[in-house]
VEXVOMI-93098 format. One record per residue (C-alpha): residue number from 1; z, y, x. Coordinates in steps of 0.25 Angstrom, whole numbers, padded with zeros to 4 digits. Layout:
<pts>
PT   nr      Z      Y      X
PT  NUM      Z      Y      X
...
</pts>
This chain:
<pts>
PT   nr      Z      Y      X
PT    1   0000   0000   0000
PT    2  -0003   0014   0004
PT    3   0012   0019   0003
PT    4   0014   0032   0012
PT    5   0029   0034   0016
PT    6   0035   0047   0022
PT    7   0035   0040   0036
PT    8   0019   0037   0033
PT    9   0019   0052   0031
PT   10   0027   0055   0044
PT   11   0018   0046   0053
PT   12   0005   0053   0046
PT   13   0012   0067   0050
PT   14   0012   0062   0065
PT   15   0000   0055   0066
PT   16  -0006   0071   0059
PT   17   0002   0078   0069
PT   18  -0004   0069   0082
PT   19  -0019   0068   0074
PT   20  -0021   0084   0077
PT   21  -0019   0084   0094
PT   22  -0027   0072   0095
PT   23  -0042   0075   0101
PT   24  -0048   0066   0087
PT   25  -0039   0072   0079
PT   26  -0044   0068   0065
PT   27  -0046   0054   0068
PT   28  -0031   0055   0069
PT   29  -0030   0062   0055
PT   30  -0039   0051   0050
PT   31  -0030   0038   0057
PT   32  -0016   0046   0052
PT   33  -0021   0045   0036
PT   34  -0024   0032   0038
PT   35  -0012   0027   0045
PT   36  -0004   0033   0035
PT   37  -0013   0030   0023
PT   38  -0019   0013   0022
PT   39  -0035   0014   0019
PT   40  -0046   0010   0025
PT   41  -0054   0023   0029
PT   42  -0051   0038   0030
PT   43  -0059   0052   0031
PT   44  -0054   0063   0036
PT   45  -0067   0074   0032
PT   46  -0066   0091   0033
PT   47  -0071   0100   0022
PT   48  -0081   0109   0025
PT   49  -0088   0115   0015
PT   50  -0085   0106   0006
PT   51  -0093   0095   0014
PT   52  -0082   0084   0021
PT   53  -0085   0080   0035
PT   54  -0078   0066   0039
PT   55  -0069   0070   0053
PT   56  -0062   0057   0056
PT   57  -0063   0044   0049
PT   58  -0058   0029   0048
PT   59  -0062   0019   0041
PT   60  -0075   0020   0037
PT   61  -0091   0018   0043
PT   62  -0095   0028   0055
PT   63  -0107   0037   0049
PT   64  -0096   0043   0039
PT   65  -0092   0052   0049
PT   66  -0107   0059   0049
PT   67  -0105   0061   0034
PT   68  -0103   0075   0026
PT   69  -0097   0072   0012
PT   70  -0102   0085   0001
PT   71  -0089   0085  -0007
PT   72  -0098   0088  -0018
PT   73  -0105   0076  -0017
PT   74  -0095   0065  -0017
PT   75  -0086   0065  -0029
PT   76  -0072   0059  -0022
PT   77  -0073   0068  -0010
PT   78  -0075   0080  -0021
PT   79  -0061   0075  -0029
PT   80  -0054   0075  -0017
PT   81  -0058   0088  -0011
PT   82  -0056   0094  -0024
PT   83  -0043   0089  -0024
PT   84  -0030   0095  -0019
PT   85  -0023   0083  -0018
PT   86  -0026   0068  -0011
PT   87  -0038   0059  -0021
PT   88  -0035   0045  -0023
PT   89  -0049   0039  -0031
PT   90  -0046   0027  -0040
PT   91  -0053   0013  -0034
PT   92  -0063   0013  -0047
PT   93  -0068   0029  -0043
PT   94  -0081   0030  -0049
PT   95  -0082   0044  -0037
PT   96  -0092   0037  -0026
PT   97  -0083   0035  -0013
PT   98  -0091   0041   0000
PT   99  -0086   0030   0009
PT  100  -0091   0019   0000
PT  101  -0097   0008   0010
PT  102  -0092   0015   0023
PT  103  -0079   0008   0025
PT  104  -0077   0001   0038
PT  105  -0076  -0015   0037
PT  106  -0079  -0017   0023
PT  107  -0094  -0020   0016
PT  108  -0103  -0006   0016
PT  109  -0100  -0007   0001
PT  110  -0089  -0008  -0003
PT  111  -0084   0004  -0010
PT  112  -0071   0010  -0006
PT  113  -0060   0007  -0018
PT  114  -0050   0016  -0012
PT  115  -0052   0030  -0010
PT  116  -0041   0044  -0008
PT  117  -0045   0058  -0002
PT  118  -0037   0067   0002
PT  119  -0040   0083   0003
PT  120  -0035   0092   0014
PT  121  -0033   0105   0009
PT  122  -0028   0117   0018
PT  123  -0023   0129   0013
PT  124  -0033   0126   0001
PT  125  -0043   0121   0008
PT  126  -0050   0108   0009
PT  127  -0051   0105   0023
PT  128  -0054   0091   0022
PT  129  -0052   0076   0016
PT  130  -0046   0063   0020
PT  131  -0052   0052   0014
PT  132  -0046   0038   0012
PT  133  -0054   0025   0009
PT  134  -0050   0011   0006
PT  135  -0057  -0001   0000
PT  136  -0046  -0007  -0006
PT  137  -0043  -0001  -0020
PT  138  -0031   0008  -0023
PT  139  -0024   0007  -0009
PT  140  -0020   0023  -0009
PT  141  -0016   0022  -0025
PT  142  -0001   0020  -0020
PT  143  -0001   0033  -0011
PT  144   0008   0045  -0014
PT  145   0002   0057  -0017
PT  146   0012   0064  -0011
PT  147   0009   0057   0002
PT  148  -0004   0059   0000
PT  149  -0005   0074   0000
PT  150   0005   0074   0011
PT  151  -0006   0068   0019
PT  152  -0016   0075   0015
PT  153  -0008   0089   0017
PT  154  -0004   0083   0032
PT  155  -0019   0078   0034
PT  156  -0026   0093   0030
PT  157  -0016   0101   0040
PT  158  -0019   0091   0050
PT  159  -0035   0091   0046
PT  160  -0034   0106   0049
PT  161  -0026   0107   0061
PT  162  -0036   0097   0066
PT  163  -0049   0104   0064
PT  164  -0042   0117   0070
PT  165  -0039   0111   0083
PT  166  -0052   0106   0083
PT  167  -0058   0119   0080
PT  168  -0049   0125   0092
PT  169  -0053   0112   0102
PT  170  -0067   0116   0098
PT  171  -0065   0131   0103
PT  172  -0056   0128   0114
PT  173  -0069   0118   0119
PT  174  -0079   0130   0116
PT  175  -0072   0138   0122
PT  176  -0071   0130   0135
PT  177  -0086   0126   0134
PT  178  -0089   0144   0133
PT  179  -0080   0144   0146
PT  180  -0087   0133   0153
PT  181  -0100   0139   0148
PT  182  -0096   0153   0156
PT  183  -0091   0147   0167
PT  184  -0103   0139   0169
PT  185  -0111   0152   0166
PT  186  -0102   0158   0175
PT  187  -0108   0149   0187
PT  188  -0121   0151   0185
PT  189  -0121   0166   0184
PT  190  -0128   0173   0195
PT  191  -0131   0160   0200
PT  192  -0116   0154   0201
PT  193  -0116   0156   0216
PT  194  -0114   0168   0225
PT  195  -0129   0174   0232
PT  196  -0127   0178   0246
PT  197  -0128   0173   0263
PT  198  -0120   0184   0266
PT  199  -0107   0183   0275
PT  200  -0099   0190   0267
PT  201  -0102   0181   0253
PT  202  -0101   0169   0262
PT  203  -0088   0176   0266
PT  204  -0085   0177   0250
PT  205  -0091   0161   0246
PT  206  -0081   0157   0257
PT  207  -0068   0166   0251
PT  208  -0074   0160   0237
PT  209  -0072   0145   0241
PT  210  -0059   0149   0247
PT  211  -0052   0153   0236
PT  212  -0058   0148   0223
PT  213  -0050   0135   0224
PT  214  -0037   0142   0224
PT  215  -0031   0149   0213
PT  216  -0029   0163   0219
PT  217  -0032   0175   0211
PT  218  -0045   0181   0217
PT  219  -0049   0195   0217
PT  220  -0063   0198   0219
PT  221  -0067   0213   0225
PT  222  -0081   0218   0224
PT  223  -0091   0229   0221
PT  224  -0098   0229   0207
PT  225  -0108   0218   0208
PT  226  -0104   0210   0219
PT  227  -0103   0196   0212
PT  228  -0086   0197   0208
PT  229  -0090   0191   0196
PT  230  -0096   0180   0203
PT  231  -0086   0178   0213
PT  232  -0076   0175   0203
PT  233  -0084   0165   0195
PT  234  -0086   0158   0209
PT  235  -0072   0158   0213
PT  236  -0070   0150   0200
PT  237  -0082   0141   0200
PT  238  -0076   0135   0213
PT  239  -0062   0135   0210
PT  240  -0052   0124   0204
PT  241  -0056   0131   0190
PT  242  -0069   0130   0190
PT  243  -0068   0121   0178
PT  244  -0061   0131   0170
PT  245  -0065   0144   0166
PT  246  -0067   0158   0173
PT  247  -0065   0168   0163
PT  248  -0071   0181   0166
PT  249  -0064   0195   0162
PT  250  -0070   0209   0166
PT  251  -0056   0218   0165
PT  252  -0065   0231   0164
PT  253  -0071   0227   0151
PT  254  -0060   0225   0142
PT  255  -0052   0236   0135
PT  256  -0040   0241   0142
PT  257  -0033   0236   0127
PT  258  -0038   0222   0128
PT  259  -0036   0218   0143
PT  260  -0024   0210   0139
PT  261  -0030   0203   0126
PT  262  -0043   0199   0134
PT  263  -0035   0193   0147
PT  264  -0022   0187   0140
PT  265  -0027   0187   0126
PT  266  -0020   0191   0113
PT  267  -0016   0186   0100
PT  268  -0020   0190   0085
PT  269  -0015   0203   0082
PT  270  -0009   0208   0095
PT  271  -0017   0221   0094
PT  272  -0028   0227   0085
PT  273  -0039   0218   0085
PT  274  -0032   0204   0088
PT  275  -0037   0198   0075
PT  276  -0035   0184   0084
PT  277  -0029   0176   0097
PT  278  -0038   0178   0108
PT  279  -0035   0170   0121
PT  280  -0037   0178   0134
PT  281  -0045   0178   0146
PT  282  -0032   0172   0155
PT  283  -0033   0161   0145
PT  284  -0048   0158   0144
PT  285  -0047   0156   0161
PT  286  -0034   0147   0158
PT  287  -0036   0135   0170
PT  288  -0049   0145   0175
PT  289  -0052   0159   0181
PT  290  -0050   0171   0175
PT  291  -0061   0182   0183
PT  292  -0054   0197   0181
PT  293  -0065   0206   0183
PT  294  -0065   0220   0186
PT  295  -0049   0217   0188
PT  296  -0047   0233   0194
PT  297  -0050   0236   0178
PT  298  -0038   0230   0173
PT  299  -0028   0243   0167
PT  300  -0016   0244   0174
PT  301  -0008   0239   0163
PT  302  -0014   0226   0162
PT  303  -0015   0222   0177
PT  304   0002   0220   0175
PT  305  -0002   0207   0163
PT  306  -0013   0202   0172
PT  307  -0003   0201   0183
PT  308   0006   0194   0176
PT  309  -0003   0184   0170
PT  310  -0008   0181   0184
PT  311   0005   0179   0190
PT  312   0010   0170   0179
PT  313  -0002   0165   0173
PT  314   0003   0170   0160
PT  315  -0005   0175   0150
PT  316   0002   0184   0136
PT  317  -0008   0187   0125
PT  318  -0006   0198   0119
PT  319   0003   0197   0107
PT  320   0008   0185   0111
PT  321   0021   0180   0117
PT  322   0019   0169   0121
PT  323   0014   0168   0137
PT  324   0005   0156   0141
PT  325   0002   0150   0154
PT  326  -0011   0151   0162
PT  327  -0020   0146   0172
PT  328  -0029   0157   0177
PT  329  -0035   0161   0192
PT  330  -0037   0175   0192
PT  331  -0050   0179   0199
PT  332  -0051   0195   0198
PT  333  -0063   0206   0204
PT  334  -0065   0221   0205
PT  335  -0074   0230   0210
PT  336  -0063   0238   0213
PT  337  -0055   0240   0226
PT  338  -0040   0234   0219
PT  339  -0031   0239   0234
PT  340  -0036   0254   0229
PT  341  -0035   0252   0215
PT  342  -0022   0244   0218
PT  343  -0016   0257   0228
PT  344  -0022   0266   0215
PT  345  -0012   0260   0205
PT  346  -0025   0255   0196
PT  347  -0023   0242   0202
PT  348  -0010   0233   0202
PT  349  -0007   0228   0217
PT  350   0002   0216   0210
PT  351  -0010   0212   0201
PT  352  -0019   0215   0213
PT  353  -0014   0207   0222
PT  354  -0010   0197   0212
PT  355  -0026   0194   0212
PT  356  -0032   0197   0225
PT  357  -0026   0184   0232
PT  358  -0040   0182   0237
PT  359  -0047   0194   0236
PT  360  -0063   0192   0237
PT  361  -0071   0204   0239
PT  362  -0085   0201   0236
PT  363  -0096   0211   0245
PT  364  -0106   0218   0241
PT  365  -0118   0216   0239
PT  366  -0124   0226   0251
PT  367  -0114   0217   0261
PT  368  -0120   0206   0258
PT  369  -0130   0205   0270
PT  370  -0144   0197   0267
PT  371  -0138   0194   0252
PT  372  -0148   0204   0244
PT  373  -0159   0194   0246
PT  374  -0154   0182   0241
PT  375  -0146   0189   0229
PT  376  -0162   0196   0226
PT  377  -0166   0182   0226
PT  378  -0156   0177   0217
PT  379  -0158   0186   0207
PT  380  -0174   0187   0207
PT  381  -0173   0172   0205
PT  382  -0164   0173   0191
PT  383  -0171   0187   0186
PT  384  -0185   0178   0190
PT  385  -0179   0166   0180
PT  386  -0174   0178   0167
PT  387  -0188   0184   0169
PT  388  -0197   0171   0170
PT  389  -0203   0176   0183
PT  390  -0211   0163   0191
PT  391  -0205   0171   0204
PT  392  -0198   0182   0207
PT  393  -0197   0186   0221
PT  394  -0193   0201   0228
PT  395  -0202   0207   0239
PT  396  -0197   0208   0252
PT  397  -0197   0224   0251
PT  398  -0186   0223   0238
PT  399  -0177   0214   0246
PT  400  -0177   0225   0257
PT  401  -0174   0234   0245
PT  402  -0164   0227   0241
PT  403  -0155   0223   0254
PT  404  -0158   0239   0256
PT  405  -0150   0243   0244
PT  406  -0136   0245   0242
PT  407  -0132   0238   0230
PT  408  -0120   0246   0225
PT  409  -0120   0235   0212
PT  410  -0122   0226   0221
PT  411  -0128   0210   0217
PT  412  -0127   0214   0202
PT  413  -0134   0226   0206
PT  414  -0145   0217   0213
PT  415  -0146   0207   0202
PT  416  -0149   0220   0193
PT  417  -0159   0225   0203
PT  418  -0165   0213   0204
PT  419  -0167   0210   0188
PT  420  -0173   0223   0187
PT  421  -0183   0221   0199
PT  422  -0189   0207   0193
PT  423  -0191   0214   0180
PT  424  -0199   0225   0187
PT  425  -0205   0214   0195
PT  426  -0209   0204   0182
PT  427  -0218   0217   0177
PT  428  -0225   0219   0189
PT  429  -0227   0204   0192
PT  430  -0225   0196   0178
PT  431  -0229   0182   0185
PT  432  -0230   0175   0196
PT  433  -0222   0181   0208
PT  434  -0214   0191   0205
PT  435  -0211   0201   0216
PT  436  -0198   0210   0216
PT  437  -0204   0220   0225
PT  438  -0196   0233   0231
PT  439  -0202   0242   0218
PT  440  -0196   0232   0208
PT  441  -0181   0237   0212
PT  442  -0179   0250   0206
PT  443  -0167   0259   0211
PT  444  -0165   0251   0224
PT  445  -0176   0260   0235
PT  446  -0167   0269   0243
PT  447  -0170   0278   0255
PT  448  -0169   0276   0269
PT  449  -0157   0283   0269
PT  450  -0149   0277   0260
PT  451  -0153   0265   0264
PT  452  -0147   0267   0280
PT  453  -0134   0271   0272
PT  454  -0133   0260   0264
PT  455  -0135   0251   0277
PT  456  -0125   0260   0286
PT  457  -0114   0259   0274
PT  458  -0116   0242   0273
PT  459  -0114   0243   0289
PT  460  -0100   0251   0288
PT  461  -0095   0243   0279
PT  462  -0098   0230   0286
PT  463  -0092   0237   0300
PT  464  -0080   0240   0289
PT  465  -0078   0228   0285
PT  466  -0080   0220   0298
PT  467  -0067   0228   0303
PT  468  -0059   0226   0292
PT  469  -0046   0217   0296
PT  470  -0046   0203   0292
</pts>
């Protein structure tokens, strides 16, 4: 007999309790009602408008689970959706049973002779149905119907809870595959790998795979244009995080009002325009990197919170009590000199020296002796594949050109030039070889005299920085 005791109930409670964490969490549901409830199939199907899609089953033939049952179209599946509480159909039901012939281990026709459904209602709402099926006639006539919506009442919330933790799984793995997606992009963008012969960037691939497997904070110094950015996404590409993500934050575009929301994140409510929880860059790079660009932007009374969540690795939302743990390398870059701004007052020294445990500073472009070329190269080959070019090659008089001039934007200014010049280039020459001459690079020719200038200031600067102390 189908008798359900309150121990029954408890055991049933439990097993809902446990069904929930599990990774096939309504199979669990479904293996609960059948544990406490004797038959010889169960469906557990969710509502959506007003068409019942089976989740999880036991009991009965594969291919139901790529069925969709219209509730308008099968009479017992309309009484018990229309109901508020739990149907039990007479053995001699003249309603047509859609699992009639799909019971596992009895004769494909054999009709079922006991049938009960069960609706899950939430606040109102129909969010599901639990079906159960047995061939032998009356076996759930002696259930109490108290029990019965018990279970039905314990099954819905537990339905529910489900379907949102899978909803949040789904995001959580979304989000993981966005961030895998950007750090992949991250790698190939401008090529994944640094351009350049030179003695000073083998002098910075060398200080790159020193560092990058440790877990010191690292500030990166440069002019506008140098590559910091790709600096940064090198340093983590070859680091024990490579595997988690590098999230990027340019300090000197967000507003002064909303630093704190964007790095540590907020609840809803905490200030005008909270209408919900937003996690915060610190969280996003949780087991990864997080890249602080432009870090000399940062308002005074900020650099104090970002301080504190280094040294602790401790984030605060804001509006929120609570404090939560974190693990976060701190990779930071500006174009600013941070010992003047630092001397100044713009700068704190304590966050300042909090970040440069391994100062890098990135050179510039005009130091970069014999590199011009190969970066012209680089960049004539990606502009040749955007415009659909069969070749793009530059004249021997542009690369003069270009290793003449002094680059104050340095290699994004020689991308730029370069994009420019294959344009003019494609509508002289459309097809075929296409010749970046010295005409194509507008902006660039300069006179003899400034030209001896710009050579006399790269050779102080190199005499300067040969006699710097080590």
């Amino acid at each position: 007999m189908n008798k359900v005791s309150s121990n029954t109930l408890l055991s049933f409670a439990l097993d809902l309790a446990s069904a929930v964490t599990q990774p096939n969490r309504f199979e669990q549901l479904v293996y609960a009602v059948r544990a406490t409830i004797n038959c010889d199939a169960v469906v557990l199907l969710v509502n959506h408008n007003d068409v019942l899609t089976p989740i999880a089953q036991r009991g009965l033939s594969d291919d139901l689970m790529g069925r969709r049952f219209s509730i308008e179209e099968h009479p017992r599946l309309k009484v018990i959706c229309e109901s508020n509480y739990p149907v039990r159909f007479p053995a001699d039901s003249t309603l047509p049973d859609p699992y009639d012939g799909m019971v596992i281990g009895h004769d494909d026709h054999l009709r079922v002779h006991s049938c009960m459904g069960v609706p899950l209602h939430l606040e109102g709402k129909l969010i599901g149905v639990v079906t159960l099926d047995s061939i032998t006639p009356g076996v759930f006539d002696d259930i109490n119907a108290r029990a019965l919506e018990i279970i039905g009442a314990m099954s819905a919330m537990t339905l529910n809870t489900a379907i949102l933790m899978e909803q949040l799984e789904d995001k959580t793995w979304q989000a993981q595959q966005e961030l895998q997606a950007i750090n992949e992009h991250a790698q190939v963008k401008d090529g994944g790998e640094m351009i350049g012969q030179s003695d000073v960037m083998q002098a910075l691939e060398q200080a790159i795979k020193l560092v990058a497997p440790s877990d010191f904070a690292i500030l990166i110094e440069g002019e506008t244009g140098v590559g910091k950015e790709l600096v940064a996404r090198m340093l983590h590409q070859t680091s024990l995080r490579s595997a988690s993500p590098m999230v990027y934050v340019n300090c000197a575009a967000i507003p002064h009002h909303l630093i704190e929301s964007e790095l540590f994140g907020h609840v809803k409510g905490a200030f005008t325009g909270a209408d919900r929880d937003r996690q915060g860059k610190f969280l996003l790079a949780d087991g990864g990197t997080l890249f602080l660009d432009e870090i000399g932007e940062l308002p005074l009374e900020v650099q104090g919170t970002l301080l504190r969540a280094i040294q602790n690795q401790e984030i605060q939302a804001v509006g929120k009590d609570q404090v939560r743990k974190i693990d976060v390398r701190i990779i930071a870059a500006t174009n600013r000199h941070l010992e003047t701004e630092v001397s100044e007052q713009r700068f704190r020294a304590d966050l300042f020296h909090r970040l440069s445990v391994f100062p890098i500073q990135v050179p510039a472009l005009r130091h970069r002796q014999g590199d011009i070329p190969l970066l012209a190269g680089f960049f004539a080959e990606r502009f040749r594949r955007k415009l659909g070019l069969q070749q793009l090659t530059l004249s021997s008089s542009a690369i003069g050109l270009l290793e003449t001039y002094h680059w104050p934007g340095n290699v994004r200014e020689l991308e730029h030039v370069i994009s420019r010049a294959a344009l003019f280039a494609k509508a002289d020459i459309p097809s075929g070889i296409t010749v970046i001459s010295k005409n194509h690079l507008k902006g660039l020719q300069i006179d003899r005299g400034e030209k001896e200038g710009v050579q006399n200031t790269i050779t102080t600067e190199r005499y300067s920085t040969a006699k710097e102390p080590h």
